[in-house]
Residue, then its C-alpha position, 0 to 999 in steps of 0.5 A: x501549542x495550538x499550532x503545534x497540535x494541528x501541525x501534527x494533526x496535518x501530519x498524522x496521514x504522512x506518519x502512517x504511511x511511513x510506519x506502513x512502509x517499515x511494516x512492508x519491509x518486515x513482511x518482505x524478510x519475513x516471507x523470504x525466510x518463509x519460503x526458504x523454510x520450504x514453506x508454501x507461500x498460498x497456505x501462508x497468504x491464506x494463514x495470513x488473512x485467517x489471522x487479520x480476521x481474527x484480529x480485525x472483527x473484535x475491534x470492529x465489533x467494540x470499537x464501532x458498535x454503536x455507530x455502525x449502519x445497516x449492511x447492503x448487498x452493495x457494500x457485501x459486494x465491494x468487500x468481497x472485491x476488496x478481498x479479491x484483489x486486494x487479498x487473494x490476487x495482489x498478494x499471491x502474485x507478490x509471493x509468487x514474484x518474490x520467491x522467483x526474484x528476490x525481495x528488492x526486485x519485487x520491492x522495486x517493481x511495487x513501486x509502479x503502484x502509484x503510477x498505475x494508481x494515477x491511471x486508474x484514478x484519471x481512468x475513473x475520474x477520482x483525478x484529473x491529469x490536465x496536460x495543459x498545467x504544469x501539474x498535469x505535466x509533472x503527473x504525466x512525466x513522473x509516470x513514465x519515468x516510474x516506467x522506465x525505471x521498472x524497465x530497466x531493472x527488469x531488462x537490464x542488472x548490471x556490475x554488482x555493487x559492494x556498498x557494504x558487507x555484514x556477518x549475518x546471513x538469516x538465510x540458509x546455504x541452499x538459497x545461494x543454489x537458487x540463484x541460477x534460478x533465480x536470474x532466469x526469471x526475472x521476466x516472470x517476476x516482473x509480470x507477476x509482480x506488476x499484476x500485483x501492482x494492477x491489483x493493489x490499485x484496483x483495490x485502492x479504487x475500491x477502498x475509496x468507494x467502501x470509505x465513502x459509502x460505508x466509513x467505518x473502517x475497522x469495519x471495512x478491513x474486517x469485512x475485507x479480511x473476512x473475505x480473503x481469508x475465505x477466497x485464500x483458504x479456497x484457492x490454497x486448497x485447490x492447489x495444495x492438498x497435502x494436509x501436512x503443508x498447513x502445520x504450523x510449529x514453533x518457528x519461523x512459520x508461525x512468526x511469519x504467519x503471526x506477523x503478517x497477518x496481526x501486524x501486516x494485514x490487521x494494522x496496515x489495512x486499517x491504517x490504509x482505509x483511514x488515509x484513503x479517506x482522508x487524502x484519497x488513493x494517489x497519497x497512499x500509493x505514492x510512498x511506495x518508495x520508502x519501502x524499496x529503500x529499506x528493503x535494499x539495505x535490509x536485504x543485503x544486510x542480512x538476506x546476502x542479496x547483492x545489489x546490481x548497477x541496473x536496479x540501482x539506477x531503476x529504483x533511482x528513476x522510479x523514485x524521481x518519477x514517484x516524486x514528481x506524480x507526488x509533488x504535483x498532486x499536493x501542488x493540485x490539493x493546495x489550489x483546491x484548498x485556496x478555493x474552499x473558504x476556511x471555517x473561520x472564514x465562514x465564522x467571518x461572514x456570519x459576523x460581518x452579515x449580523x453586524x451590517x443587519x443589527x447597523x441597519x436595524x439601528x438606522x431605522x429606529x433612528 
């Protein structure tokens, strides 16, 4: 029963991730069908950081009231950053690239995340490559092949596959009118969406530094959540003054806005800054994939969003590639830990110094 529990207990970063990626996978539909209701996706980003702050600052404020350290301006400083880019920028330039392409294309294109993570990571020296170890081999090589596959979905589309077909279409007929559109800017998807990626691991990098100097982290997400919110609203006014965009009535609206920021942002972001802290930024980023899998068969299943050979065989490639930066990564933790003496291990050599000092004292009263 004991190993049982630390088993799950091991388990319980992995587990997130996973409930994280099926949440990413709501918020792609939910934002489709946003966007589809003609609602401008900058107000909705900034509804959506309004409401994680209104869910996240009450947990902080009883959750972690009592243990809780002074502010500084550094840590001020760190939050306003993990809003800038882990807020405003990362998920703007994600609208932006959704509603240009479609919910797979950007799904697929996230999945560069661990691949810029990595680099960043090296970059910054959170992690070491070491080309001359078959690790440093397997990292190096699944990212250029994460690459590759993103290259090739956005130069290349490819027969269109029928896998499967279904009666529910939750979009409505004008968005069958977009696909023109849609198809000639694939290229500014991609950009958009990989800047969103190149954001999503910067904040990944700053959420490993808040996590060590400041590890409260339904703190952390509020303070994040406080700043976004205030950048979003800012930039969203800026661009959008037409007063009558930011109604929200008893619709799609408001379950995309209420989704996305209670569940989406309040929940994940929590979620998020616990495993930064317990398996570093790299874990978190590498399962990005399991997203793009569920995205693709939800969207054809009920966004009449067709697959395409090209995009298959990318997401194939930036799955393998993925993986390989995964496996050498948990290949690297595990000779890390053979290095690191257990707490049993210590308890061992305690009792071992004590005894041979209690056998020494004995001998010398004899």
């Amino acid at each position: 029963m004991r190993h049982v529990i630390e088993v799950l207990h091991g388990l319980r970063p992995v587990i997130l991730m996973i409930l994280v990626q099926i949440i990413y996978t709501g918020m792609n539909v939910f934002y489709k069908l946003a966007a589809n209701d003609g609602m401008n996706m900058r107000i909705l980003v900034a509804y959506r950081w309004i409401f994680a702050s209104a869910f996240t600052i009450p947990l902080a404020l009883f959750i972690e009231r009592k243990n809780r350290p002074n502010f500084s301006w550094g840590l001020l400083w760190l939050a306003f950053l993990s809003g800038l880019f882990g807020g405003t920028l990362s998920q703007n330039l994600y609208v932006e690239s959704l509603i240009v392409t479609s919910a797979t294309f950007a799904a697929a294109i996230a999945n560069l995340t661990p691949a810029v993570t990595l680099i960043l990571a090296v970059f910054l020296g959170y992690e070491k490559l070491g080309l001359k170890t078959g690790v440093g081999k397997a990292k190096t090589l699944g990212t250029l092949i994460g690459i590759g596959g993103a290259m090739l979905i956005t130069l290349y589309r490819g027969v269109e596959l029928k896998l499967w077909s279904t009666n529910v279409h939750l979009l409505k007929a004008k968005a069958s009118a977009q696909n023109g559109h849609v198809s000639s800017n694939y290229i500014v998807g991609f950009v958009t969406a990989f800047g969103s990626c190149v954001c999503y691991a910067v904040w990944l990098m700053i959420q490993t530094k808040m996590s060590k100097i400041y590890p409260l982290h339904y703190t952390n997400a509020a303070l994040t959540s406080i700043m976004a919110s205030i950048q979003c609203v800012v930039f969203s006014v800026c661009s959008q003054r037409n007063w009558s965009h930011w109604k929200l009535g008893w619709n799609v609206r408001l379950l995309t806005v209420f989704y996305s920021g209670i569940i989406n942002s309040g929940l994940v972001l929590t979620f998020i800054a616990w495993c930064v802290y317990m398996r570093g930024a790299v874990f978190v980023a590498s399962f990005s994939p399991l997203s793009l899998v569920l995205i693709a068969i939800i969207a054809s299943l009920l966004l009449q969003e067709q697959l395409h050979l090209g995009s298959v065989v990318g997401a194939a490639l930036i799955v393998c590639g993925l993986y390989m930066v995964l496996w050498g990564q948990c290949k690297e933790m595990k000779e890390k830990a053979k290095l690191v003496p257990t707490q049993n291990e210590n308890e061992l050599i305690d009792i071992q110094v004590v005894s041979d000092s209690s056998l020494s004292k004995k001998h010398q009263h004899s």
